[in-house]
C-alpha positions in Angstrom: 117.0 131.6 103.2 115.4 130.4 105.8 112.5 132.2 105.5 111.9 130.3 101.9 112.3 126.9 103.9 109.8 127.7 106.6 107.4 129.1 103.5 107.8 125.8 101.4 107.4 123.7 105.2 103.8 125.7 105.9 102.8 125.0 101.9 103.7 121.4 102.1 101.6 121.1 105.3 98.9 122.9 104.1 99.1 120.6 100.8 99.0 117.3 103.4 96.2 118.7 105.3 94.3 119.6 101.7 95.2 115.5 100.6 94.1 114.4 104.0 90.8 115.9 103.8 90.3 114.9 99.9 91.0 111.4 101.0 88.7 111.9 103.7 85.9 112.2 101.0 87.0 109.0 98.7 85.8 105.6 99.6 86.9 102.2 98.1 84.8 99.1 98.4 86.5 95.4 99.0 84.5 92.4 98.9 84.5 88.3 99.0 82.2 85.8 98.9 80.8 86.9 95.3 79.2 90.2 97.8 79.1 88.2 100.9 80.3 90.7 102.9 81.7 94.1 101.3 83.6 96.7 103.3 83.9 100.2 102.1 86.5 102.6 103.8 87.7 106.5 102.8 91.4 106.8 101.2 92.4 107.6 104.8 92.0 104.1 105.7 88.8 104.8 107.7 86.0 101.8 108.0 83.0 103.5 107.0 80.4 100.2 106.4 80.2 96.6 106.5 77.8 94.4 104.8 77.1 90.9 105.4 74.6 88.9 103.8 71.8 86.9 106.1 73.2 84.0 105.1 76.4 83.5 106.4 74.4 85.1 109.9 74.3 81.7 111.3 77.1 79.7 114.1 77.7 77.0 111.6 79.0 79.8 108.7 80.5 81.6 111.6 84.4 80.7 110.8 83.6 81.5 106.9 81.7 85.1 107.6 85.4 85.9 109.5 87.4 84.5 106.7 85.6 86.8 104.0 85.8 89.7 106.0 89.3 89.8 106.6 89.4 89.3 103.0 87.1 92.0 102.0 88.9 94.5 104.9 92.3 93.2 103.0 91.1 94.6 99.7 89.0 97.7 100.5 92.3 98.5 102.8 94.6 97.9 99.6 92.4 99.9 97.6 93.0 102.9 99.8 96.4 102.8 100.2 96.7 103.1 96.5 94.8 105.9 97.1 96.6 107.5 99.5 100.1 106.8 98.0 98.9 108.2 94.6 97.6 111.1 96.3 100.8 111.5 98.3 103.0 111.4 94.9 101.1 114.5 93.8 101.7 116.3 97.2 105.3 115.6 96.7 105.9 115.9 92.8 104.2 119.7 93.6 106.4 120.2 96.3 109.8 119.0 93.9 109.3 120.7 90.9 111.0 120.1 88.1 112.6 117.1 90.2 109.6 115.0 90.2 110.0 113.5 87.0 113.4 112.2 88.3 111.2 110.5 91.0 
């Protein structure tokens, strides 16, 4: 008995760890400003670039470049936790069986 547990415990972490590194390799872009500034992270939530155009490189646009990048940071940031939660609903509908679909 609880061999089985400790088999299925080891599978699902291997299956996390296999997500993990899949997500690793996904990126999702956010933007504002019509491209202003555009922010792309991996579906583990990781920053990997910020753009922000010359323009809005000056003091005076200073309070409006932080304004779109929170907003671009928001989006990119919402578009990998969908990421990660739809990857995380496979992990565990694998793991359930025939009890995902109750799920």
């Amino acid at each position: 008995m609880f061999g089985n547990i400790f088999g299925k415990l080891q599978e699902a972490q291997q299956k996390m760890k296999e997500s993990k590194d899949r997500l690793a390799g996904v990126t999702m872009d956010g933007e504002a400003g019509d491209g202003a500034v555009k922010v792309t992270v991996t579906g583990n939530r990781e920053i990997k670039s910020i753009v922000i155009a010359d323009q809005l490189c000056t003091p005076e646009r200073k309070e409006e470049m932080e304004d779109l990048l929170i907003t671009a940071l928001n989006r990119a940031l919402k578009n990998a936790e969908s990421a990660w939660e739809a990857e995380m609903k496979d992990v565990a509908g694998g793991m359930l069986g025939p009890l995902a679909g109750l799920m």
